[in-house]
C-alpha positions in Angstrom: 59.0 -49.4 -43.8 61.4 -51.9 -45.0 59.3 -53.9 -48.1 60.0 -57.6 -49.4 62.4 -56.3 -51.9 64.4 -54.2 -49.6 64.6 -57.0 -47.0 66.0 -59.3 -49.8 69.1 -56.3 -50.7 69.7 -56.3 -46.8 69.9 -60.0 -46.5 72.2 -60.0 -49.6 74.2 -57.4 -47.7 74.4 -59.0 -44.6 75.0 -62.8 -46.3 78.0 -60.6 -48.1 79.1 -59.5 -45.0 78.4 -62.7 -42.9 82.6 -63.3 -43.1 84.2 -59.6 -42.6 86.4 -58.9 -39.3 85.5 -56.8 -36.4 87.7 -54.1 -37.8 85.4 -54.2 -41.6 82.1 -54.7 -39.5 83.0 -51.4 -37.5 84.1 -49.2 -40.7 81.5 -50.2 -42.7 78.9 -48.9 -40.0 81.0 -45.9 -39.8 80.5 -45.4 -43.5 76.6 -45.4 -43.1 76.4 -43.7 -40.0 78.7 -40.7 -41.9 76.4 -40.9 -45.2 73.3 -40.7 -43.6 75.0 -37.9 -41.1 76.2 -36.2 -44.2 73.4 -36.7 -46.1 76.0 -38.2 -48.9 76.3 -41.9 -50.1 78.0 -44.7 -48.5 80.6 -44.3 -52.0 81.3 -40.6 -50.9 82.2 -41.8 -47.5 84.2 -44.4 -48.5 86.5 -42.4 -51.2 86.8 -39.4 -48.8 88.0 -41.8 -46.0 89.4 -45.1 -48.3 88.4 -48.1 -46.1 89.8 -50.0 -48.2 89.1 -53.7 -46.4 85.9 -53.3 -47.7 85.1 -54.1 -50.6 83.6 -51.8 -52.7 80.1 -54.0 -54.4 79.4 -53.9 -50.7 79.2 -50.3 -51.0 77.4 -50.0 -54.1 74.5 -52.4 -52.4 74.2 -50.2 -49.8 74.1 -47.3 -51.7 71.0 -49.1 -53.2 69.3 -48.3 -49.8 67.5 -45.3 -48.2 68.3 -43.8 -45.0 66.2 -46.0 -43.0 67.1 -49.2 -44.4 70.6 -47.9 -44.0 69.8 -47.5 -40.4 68.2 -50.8 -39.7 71.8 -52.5 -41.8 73.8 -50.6 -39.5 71.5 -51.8 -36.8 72.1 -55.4 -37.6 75.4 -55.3 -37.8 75.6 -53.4 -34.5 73.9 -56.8 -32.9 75.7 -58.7 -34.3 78.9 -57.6 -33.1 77.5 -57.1 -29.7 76.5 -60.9 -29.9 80.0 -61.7 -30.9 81.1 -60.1 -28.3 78.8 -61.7 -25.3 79.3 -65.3 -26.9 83.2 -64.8 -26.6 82.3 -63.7 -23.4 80.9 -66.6 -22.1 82.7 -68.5 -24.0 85.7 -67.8 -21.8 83.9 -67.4 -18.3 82.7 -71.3 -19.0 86.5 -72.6 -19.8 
């Protein structure tokens, strides 16, 4: 269960991470998805595979997490390029 000081290190992720590029939103999720997978941190995934667009203090925060809260980031930033996605959307079917 995500506590009060674990919500404040996700919302200082997601606040970092508030201006990255579909591309950066996507390969950072892949980096937690393959840490947790792996059972390695979100560092180790991103030497062995060197997404470089990211930068690395976003990393080291998110090594600061557990699995779960790891999760529930990578959650997050799932909806929020889902929602990106449906307000473009409609953004274009109401022009």
């Amino acid at each position: 269960m995500t506590n009060s000081l674990t919500e404040a290190k996700l919302i200082d992720i997601i606040t970092r991470i508030g201006n990255f590029d579909r591309a950066q939103a996507a390969g950072l999720n892949c980096l937690i998805f393959l840490a947790v997978r792996e059972e390695t941190t979100v560092t180790y995934q991103y030497e062995e595979i060197g997404f470089d667009d990211i930068p690395k203090e976003i990393v080291r925060l998110c090594d600061r997490l557990d699995d779960d809260d790891l999760l529930d980031l990578a959650g997050r930033i799932t909806l929020a390029l889902i929602m990106e996605k449906n307000a473009a959307a409609l953004s274009e079917e109401n022009a």
